[in-house]
C-alpha positions in Angstrom: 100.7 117.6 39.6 102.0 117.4 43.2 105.4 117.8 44.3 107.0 115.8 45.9 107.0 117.4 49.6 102.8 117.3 48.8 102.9 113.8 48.4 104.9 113.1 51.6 103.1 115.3 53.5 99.4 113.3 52.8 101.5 110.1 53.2 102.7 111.5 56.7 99.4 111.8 57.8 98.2 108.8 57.0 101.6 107.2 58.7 100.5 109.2 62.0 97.3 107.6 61.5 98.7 104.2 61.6 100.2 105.7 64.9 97.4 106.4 66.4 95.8 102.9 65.8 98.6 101.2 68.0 100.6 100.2 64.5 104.3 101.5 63.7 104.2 102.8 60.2 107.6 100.8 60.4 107.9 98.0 62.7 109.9 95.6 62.9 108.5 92.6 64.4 107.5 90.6 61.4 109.5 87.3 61.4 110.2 85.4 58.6 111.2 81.7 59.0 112.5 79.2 55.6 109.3 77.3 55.8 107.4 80.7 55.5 110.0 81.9 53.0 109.1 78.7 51.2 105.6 78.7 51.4 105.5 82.5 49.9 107.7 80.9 46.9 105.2 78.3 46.3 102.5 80.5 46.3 104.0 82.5 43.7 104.8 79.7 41.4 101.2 79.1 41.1 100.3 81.8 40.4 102.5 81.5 37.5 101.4 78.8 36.0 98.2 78.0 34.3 97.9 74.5 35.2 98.3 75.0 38.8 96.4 78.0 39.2 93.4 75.3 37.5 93.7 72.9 39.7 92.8 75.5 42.7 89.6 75.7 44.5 87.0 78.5 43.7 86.4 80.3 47.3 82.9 78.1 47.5 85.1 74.8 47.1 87.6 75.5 49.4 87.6 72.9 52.2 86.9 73.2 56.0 90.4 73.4 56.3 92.6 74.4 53.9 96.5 75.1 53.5 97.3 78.7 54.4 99.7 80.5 52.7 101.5 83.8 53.6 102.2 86.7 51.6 104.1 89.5 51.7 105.8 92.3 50.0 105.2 96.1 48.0 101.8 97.1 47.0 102.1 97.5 43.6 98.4 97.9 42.2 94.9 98.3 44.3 92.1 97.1 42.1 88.9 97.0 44.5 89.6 94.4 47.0 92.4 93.2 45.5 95.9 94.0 45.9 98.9 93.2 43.5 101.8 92.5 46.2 105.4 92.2 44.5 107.8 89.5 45.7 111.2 88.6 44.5 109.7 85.3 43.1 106.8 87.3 40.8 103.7 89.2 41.7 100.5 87.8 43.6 96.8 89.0 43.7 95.2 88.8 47.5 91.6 89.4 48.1 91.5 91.7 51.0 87.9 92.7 52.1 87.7 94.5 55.3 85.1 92.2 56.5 86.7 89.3 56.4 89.7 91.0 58.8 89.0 92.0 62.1 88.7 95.3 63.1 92.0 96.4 63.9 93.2 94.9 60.4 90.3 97.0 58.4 91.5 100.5 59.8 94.8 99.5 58.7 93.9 99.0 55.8 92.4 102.1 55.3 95.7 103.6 55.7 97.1 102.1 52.7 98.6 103.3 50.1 100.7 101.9 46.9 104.2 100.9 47.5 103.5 100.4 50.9 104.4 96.8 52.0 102.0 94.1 53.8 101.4 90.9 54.9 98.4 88.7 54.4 97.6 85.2 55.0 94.8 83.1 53.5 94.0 80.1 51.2 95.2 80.4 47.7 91.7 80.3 45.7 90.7 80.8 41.5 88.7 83.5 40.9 86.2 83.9 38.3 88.6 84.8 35.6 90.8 81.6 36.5 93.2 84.2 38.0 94.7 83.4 41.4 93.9 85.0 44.6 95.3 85.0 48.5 92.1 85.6 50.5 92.9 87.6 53.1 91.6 85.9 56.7 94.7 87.9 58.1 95.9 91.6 56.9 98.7 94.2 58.5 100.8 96.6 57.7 104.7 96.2 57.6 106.2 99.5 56.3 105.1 103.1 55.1 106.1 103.7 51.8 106.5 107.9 52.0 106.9 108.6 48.1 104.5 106.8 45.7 106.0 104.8 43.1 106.3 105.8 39.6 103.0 105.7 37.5 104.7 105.5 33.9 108.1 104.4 34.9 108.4 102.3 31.6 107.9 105.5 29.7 110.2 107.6 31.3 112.9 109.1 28.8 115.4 110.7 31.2 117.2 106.8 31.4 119.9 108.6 33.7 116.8 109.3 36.5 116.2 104.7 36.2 120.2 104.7 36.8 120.2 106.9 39.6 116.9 105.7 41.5 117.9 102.1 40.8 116.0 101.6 43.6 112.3 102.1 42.1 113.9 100.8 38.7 114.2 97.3 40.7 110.7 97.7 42.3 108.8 98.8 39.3 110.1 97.1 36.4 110.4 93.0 37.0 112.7 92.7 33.6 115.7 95.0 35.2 115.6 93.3 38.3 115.8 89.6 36.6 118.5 91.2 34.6 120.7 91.4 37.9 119.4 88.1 38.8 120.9 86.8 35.7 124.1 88.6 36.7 124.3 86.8 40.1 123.5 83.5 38.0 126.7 84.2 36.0 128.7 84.7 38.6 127.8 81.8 40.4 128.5 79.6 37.1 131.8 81.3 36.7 133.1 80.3 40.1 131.6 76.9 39.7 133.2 76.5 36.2 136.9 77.1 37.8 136.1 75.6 41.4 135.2 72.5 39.2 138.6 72.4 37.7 140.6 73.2 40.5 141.2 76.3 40.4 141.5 78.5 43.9 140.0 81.4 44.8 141.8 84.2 46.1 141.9 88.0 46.8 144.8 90.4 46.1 145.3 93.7 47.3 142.6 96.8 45.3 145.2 99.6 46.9 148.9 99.1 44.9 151.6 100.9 45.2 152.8 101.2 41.4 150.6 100.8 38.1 151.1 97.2 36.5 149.0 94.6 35.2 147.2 96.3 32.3 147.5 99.5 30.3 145.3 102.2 31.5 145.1 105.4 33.3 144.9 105.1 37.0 142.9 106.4 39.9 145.7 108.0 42.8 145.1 107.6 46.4 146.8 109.0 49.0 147.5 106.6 52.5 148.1 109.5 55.3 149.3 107.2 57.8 151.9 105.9 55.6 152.2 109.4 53.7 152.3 106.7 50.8 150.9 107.6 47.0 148.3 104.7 46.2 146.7 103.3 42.8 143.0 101.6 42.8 143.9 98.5 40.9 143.3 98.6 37.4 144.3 95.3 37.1 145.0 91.9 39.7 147.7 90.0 37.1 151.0 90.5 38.6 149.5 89.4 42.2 148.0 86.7 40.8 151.4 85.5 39.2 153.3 86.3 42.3 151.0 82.9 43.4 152.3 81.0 40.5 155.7 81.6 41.7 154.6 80.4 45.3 153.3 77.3 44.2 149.6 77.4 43.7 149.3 76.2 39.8 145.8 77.4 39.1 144.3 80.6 40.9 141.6 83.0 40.0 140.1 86.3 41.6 136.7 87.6 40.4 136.6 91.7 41.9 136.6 94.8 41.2 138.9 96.6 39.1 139.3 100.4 38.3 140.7 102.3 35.5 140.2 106.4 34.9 138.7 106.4 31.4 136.0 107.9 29.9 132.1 106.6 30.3 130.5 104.7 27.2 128.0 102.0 26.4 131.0 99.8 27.1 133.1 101.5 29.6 132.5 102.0 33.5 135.3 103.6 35.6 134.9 100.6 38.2 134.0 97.3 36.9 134.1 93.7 37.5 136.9 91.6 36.2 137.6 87.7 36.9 141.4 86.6 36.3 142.7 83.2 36.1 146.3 81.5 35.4 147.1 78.0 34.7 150.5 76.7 35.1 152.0 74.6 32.4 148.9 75.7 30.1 149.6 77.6 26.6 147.2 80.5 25.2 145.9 77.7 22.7 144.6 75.8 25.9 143.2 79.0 27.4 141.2 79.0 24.4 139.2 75.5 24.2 139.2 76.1 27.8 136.8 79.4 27.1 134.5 78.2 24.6 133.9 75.4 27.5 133.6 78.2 30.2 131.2 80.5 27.9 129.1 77.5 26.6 128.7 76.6 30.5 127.7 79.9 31.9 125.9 79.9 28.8 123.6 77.3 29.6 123.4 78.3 33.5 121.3 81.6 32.5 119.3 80.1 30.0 118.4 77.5 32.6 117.9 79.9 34.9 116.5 82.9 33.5 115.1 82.1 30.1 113.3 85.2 29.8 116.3 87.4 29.5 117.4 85.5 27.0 116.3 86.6 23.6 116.9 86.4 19.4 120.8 86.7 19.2 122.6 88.2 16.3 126.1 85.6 17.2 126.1 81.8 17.6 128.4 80.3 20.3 127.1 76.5 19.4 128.6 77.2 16.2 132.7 76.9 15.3 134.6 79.7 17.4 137.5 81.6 14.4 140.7 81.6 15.0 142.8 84.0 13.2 146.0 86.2 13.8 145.5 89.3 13.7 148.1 89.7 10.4 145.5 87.3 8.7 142.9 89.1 9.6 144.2 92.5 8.1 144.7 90.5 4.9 141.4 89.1 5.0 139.7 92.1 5.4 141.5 94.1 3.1 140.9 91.2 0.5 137.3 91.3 1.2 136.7 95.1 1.0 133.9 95.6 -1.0 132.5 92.2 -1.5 128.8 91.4 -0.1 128.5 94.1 2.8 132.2 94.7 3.8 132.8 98.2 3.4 135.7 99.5 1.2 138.7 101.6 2.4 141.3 103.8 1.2 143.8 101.9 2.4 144.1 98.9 0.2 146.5 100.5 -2.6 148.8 101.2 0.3 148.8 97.7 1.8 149.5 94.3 0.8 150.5 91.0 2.9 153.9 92.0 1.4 154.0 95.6 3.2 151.9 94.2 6.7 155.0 91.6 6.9 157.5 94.8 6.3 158.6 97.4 8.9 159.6 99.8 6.6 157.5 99.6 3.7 154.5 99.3 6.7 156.3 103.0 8.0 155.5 104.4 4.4 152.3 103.5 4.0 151.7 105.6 6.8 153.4 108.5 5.5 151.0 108.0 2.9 148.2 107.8 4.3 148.5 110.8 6.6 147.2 112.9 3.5 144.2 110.9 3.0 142.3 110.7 6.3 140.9 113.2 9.3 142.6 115.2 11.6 141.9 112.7 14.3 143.1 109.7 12.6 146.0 111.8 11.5 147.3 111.8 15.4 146.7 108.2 15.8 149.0 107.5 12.5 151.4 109.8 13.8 152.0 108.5 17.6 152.4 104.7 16.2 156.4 104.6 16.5 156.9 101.2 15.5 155.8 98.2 13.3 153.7 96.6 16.4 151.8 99.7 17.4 151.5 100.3 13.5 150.0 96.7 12.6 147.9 97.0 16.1 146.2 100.4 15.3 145.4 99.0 11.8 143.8 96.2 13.3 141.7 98.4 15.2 140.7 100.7 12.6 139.8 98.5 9.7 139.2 94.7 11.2 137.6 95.1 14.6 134.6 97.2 13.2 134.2 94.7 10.8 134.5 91.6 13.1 130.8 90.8 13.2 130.4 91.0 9.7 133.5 89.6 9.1 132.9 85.8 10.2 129.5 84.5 10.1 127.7 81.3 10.8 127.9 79.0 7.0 124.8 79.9 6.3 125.6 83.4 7.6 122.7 84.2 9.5 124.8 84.8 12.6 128.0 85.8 13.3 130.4 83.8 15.0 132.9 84.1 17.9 136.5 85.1 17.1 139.1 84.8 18.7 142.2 87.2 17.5 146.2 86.1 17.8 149.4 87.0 17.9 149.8 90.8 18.8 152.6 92.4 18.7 154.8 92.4 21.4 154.6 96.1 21.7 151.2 96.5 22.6 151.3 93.2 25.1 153.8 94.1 27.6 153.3 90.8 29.7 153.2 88.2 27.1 155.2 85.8 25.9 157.0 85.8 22.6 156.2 83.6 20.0 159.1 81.2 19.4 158.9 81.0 16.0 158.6 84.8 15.4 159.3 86.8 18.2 157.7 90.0 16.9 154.3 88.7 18.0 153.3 87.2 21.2 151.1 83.3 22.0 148.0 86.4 22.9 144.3 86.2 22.0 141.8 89.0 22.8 137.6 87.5 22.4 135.3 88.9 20.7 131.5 88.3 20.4 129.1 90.2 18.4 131.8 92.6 17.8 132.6 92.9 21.7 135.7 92.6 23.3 134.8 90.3 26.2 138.4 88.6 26.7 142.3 88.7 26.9 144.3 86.0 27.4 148.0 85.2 26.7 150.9 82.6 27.6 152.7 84.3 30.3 155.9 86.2 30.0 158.3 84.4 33.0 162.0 85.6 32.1 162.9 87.7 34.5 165.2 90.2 31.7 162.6 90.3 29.0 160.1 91.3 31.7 162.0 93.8 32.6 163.2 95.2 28.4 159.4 96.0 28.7 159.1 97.6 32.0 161.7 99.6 30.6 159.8 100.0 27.8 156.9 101.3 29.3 158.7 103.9 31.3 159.8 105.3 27.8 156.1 105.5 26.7 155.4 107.4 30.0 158.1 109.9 29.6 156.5 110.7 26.5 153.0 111.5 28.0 151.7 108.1 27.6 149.5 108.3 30.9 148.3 104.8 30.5 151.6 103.1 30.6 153.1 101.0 33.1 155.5 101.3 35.9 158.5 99.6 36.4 157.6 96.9 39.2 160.4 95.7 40.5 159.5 93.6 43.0 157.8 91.2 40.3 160.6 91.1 38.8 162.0 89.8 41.5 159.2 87.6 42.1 159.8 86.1 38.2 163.9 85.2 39.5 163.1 83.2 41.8 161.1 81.4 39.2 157.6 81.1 37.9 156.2 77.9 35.5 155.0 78.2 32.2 151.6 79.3 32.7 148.3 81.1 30.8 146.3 83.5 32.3 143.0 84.7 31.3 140.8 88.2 31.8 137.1 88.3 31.0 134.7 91.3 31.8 132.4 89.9 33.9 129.7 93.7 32.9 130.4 92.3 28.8 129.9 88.9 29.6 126.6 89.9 31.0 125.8 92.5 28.4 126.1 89.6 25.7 124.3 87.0 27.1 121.1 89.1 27.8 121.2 91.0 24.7 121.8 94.2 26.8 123.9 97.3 24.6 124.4 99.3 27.8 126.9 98.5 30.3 124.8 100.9 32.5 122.5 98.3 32.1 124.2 95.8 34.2 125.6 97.7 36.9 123.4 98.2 39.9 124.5 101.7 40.5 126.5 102.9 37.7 129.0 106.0 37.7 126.8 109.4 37.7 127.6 112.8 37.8 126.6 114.5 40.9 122.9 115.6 40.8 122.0 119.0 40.4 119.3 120.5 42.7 
């Protein structure tokens, strides 16, 4: 096989040939105006569709004058005379034969080679497979593709070589490119969902000067000009309140967030976020409000892209649950066992009675410690209270269990579930619930098992803001690295008083990841996080 410096080196020669005929192997003089644009579009929707490509003329019946189209794009296939060009809207055969161009157009087209990109212009005919053709009355060449593409890219098994050349991933598989197309399609419905319902857009700072608005580790930063230590944002929540408290009553960003955590199918270090808040809304609001939002977006991309959309293991037409996350322990520990819930060693141990207890919760975790693994051991052991306790018990035995958990009636699907009331020890900036302030008006979403949402009623005294703050600070001293600081100036900002209000966080990767069926959140990033290539 040829390396690579081979295979540039017989493409440079044929780019110096290009030369030498009076062409740039890359010019830049082909102009492309909307009704051209438009016209290439068309073209590519019939060849798309079998009833249009019927209704075309064979090349014997075209007429004395028929409608030219243009087309242009990467040579993906040579086949003869005909060429397989690749345009954003699909890919179109042309019938080039050198004796139908003139001269200067046939030594061109001696010079090509696949991946390099063209234009052509001709009468869209049907060929004697009922197949659609461009013929070529017009042919030249508009860049030099210097490395061929791949010849088996869709059987490549290094997946890290597709993330990191996302470039020829794009070009030479159609799916991964309407992928991203979806993507753009659900972020267009997303702003059109809030726009709709008043909500304004707005952009707060990526560069802060203290970690707030989410638990998680930080990325540092250092501003020399200001000798100032920086945080990437992990999350934009307290900026976006600060605009409650100045009077705009529903607001919403939709950027990029970063948080210094480990890679997995779910986790990116930078990733796309959209936050909204709603004055004088409840968490209860926030939640008919996103079934609405998902349903819409829903709709937009299978609309739009119905291709991506495939068999789905979850239902979102179906009734969303809605269950605290108490009841949810005590549902799955009553169902362990039964149909395909697994069993665990934790239901002598626990009982509604003990989950409603501090104390007796405390002992079953003594208990336990000599029943599991050294890793779960740790967790057990750094749960201090009863909310961290009742929250990592959550995560161990329900949320694995989620999808299997609650199902469509006839339970051929699972259904979406929305989870309530955490503890307020684990939701530093929600509010209490008034009738028992152990647990706060919070929901996190989850869909197919995936954790797509977090949304709460907003936390607006001032003191009780600032008992967690405190709070947080305690956890840091301990070694908690992903806790909060202590930001003052939102305190502040919650004095001079902010309205009740909701806000809502959504992963805009997950979001995408679930409605196109994709288990990779590599898969949805253009240009995921990579280590450095080794040469």
């Amino acid at each position: 096989m040829a390396s690579e410096s081979e295979l540039r080196e017989v493409r440079a020669k044929k780019a110096e040939n290009l030369r030498a005929l009076g062409r740039e192997p890359f010019p830049n003089d082909l102009r492309v105006d909307a009704e051209l644009e438009a016209k290439r579009r068309r073209l590519a929707e019939i060849s798309a569709s079998e009833e249009l490509r019927a209704a075309l003329p064979t090349e014997d019946e075209l007429p004395e004058s028929p409608e030219i189209f243009p087309l242009y794009g990467r040579v993906m296939a040579k086949r003869g005379p005909f060429l397989v060009i690749r345009t954003p809207y699909g890919d179109v055969q042309a019938l080039v034969r050198k004796d139908a161009v003139d001269p200067q157009s046939a030594a061109e087209l001696e010079e090509l080679d696949l991946a390099d990109h063209v234009f052509v212009e001709g009468p869209a005919i049907k060929t004697k497979t009922g197949a659609l053709a461009l013929r070529a009355d017009r042919y030249r060449h508009v860049s030099k593709a210097m490395l061929p593409p791949p010849a088996k890219w869709h059987g490549l098994k290094d997946v890290e070589k597709r993330y990191r050349e996302r470039y020829v991933d794009l070009f030479a598989n159609p799916e991964v490119a309407e992928t991203f197309r979806a993507r753009a399609t659900v972020v267009k419905a997303l702003r059109r969902f809030l726009d709709e319902r008043g909500f304004l857009e707005v952009e707060t700072p990526l560069l802060h000067s203290v970690r707030g608005g989410a638990t998680a580790k930080p990325f540092r930063t250092h501003h020399n000009a200001l000798d100032l230590e920086l945080y990437l944002r992990i999350a934009p929540e307290l900026y976006l309140k600060r605009l409650l408290v100045g009077g705009f009553d529903r607001v919403y960003e939709l950027g990029r967030a970063f948080r210094n955590e480990g890679i997995s199918t779910r986790h990116n270090p930078e990733f796309t976020i959209l936050e909204f808040y709603m004055a004088y809304a409840t968490y209860e609001e926030l939640m008919d409000l996103g079934v609405e939002l998902f349903r819409a977006v829903d709709r937009a991309v299978r609309e739009a892209h119905p291709a991506v959309v495939g068999e789905r293991s979850y239902d979102l037409d179906a009734e969303w649950k809605r269950i605290s996350i108490v009841d949810a322990l005590v549902d799955r520990l009553a169902r362990a066992g039964v149909g395909d819930i697994p069993k665990t060693n934790w239901s002598d141990v626990l009982s509604p009675e003990v989950l409603d207890d501090d104390a007796k919760l405390a002992q079953a975790f003594e208990v336990m410690l000599g029943r599991v693994d050294a890793v779960t051991q740790k967790q057990l052991a750094a749960a201090r209270n009863y909310g961290e306790r009742l929250f990592l018990l959550y995560e161990l035995l329900v949320e694995p269990e989620l999808e299997r958990l609650y199902r469509t009636p006839d339970e051929t699907r699972s259904v979406p579930v929305f989870i309530t009331q955490y503890p307020f020890e684990v939701s530093p900036l929600a509010r209490r619930n008034d009738a028992d302030p152990r647990f706060t008006d919070r929901f996190e979403l989850f869909i197919a098992g995936r954790e797509v949402a977090n949304a709460f009623s907003e936390l607006n005294d001032p003191d009780d803001q600032a008992a967690r703050f405190r709070d947080q600070l305690e956890k840091a001293a301990r070694g908690d690295e992903e806790a909060m600081d202590f930001d003052s100036d939102y305190i502040r900002a919650l004095s001079h008083g902010m309205p009740p209000a909701a806000g809502f966080g959504l992963g805009v990767d997950r979001l995408v990841m679930t409605l196109c069926g994709i288990a990779s959140i590599r898969d949805v990033l253009l240009f995921p996080l990579l280590r450095p290539e080794v040469e």
